[in-house]
C-alpha angles and dihedrals in degrees: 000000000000107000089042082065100047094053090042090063109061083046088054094046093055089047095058094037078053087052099047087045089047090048098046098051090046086050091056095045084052091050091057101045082058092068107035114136089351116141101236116182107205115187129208080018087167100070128084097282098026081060079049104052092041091059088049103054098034090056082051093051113246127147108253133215107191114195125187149123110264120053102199084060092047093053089044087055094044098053088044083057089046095046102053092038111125116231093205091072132050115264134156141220119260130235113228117211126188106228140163117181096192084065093065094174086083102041095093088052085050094060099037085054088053093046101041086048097051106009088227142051111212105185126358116205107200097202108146121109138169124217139213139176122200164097102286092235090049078053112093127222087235092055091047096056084048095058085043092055095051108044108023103021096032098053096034083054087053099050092041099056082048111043102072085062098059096036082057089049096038102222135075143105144232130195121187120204103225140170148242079248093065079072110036130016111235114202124267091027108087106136093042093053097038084064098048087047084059110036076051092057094045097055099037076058108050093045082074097047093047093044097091092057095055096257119138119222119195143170131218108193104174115175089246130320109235134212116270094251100032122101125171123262126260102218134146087304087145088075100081134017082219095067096040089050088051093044095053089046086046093044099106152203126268112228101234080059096051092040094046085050095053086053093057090042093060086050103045090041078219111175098217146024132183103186106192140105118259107279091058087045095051080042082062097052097033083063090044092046103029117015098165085065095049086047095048096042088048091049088049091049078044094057095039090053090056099047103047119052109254114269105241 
């Protein structure tokens, strides 16, 4: 019996290896029927997710529409689409659309440009996202409202011009591409979080109000999305729960993981993502739960970090 036993598991083992292979292929097939020939908006396309979801959703045949600020990078990204493109499927040239949400005069134009090309929007990825380190008082008003107009009044404007479209039509989806942030405010990063706290708000709003007319609305709140190349430093990070505590939060997302989650998301019309590992999540709940101990954890990493020059 024992041997018998013995022999079965490695067979187990390879039939569910065989399972989880056949499921996730069949899961991706499934991802990209979703999108075929669905008109998917994706902003600040250009930077590391928005390359990622545009691979993504090209190879799965939508129709996309790349914004972004620069156009040079916007034509690089769209020749490394249309080289890699397989002829044997059905994909579609993009539309490349100069944007640049902190500039919130042009957003309506933007819209009216989308909807005038293709008459619908489909699904609008609000990825785009500013960032800024610093004391709140070294910060300027001016640089504040910035932060405001790109990642709170940029996206909320763009939403806006296309969601009577898709409330008339009854269908449609809109994912906005969060933070951590959205949840819980880090020091020295006050502009940055007060915006995710709000686009946050908006859009946890406005589900409810959509629901009605058939539009999704989702949000993706990874901890940070980090460059392809870059991982974080190992350091003498032991020293201080403080610093262990920051490195996990700062940890970071790849962007083939976050792409490859919006994707799901879209599939799944789920309402709501938190993509991090365990100590950001339990960061999460302990302000929730006990919100005296995260305040005081986060003023103690504050005056450390006053007191001892910066590693790096």
């Amino acid at each position: 019996m024992g041997v018998t036993a013995v022999l079965m598991l490695p067979l187990l083992l390879l039939g569910i290896s065989g399972l989880l292979f056949i499921y996730q292929k069949v899961s991706r097939l499934w991802s990209k029927s979703v999108v075929q020939n669905k008109v998917v908006v994706i902003t600040d396309a250009i930077s590391g997710l928005g390359k990622e979801c545009a691979r993504v959703f090209h190879t799965g045949g939508a129709r996309l529409v790349l914004c972004g600020k620069n156009w040079e990078r916007l034509q690089s990204l769209y020749d490394a689409l249309i080289s890699v493109a397989d002829p044997s499927k059905q994909t579609f040239t993009p539309k490349l659309v100069l944007l640049d949400l902190s500039d919130i005069s042009c957003v309506q134009d933007v819209a009216k440009e989308v909807l005038d090309c293709y008459g619908c929007v489909d699904i609008l990825i609000n990825n785009a996202s500013v960032k800024v380190k610093g004391p709140a008082h070294k910060i300027s008003l001016e640089l504040d409202k910035k932060i405001m107009d790109a990642n709170y009044f940029g996206p909320i404007i763009l939403t806006k011009a296309l969601l009577p479209n898709m409330i008339s039509r009854r269908t449609g989806q809109i994912v906005l591409v969060n933070n951590i942030q959205g949840k819980l405010g880090i020091p020295f990063r006050t502009a940055y979080a007060a915006s995710k706290h709000a686009a946050l708000g908006f859009f946890d709003c406005l589900r409810a109000e959509v629901e009605e007319y058939d539009v999704v609305v989702s949000t993706v709140s990874p901890t940070f999305i980090r460059s392809y190349h870059v991982d974080p430093g190992q350091g003498n990070w032991e020293a201080s729960i403080w610093k262990f505590f920051f490195r996990k939060l700062t940890y970071g997302a790849h962007p083939v993981d976050v792409a490859e989650e919006v994707m799901r998301t879209v599939r799944r019309k789920k309402q709501e993502v938190f993509l991090a590992n365990p100590i950001p999540k339990a960061a999460v709940y302990i302000r929730t739960l006990f919100p005296e101990l995260f305040f005081a954890v986060v003023a103690y990493g504050v005056k450390e970090k006053l007191s001892v020059p910066e590693e790096g």
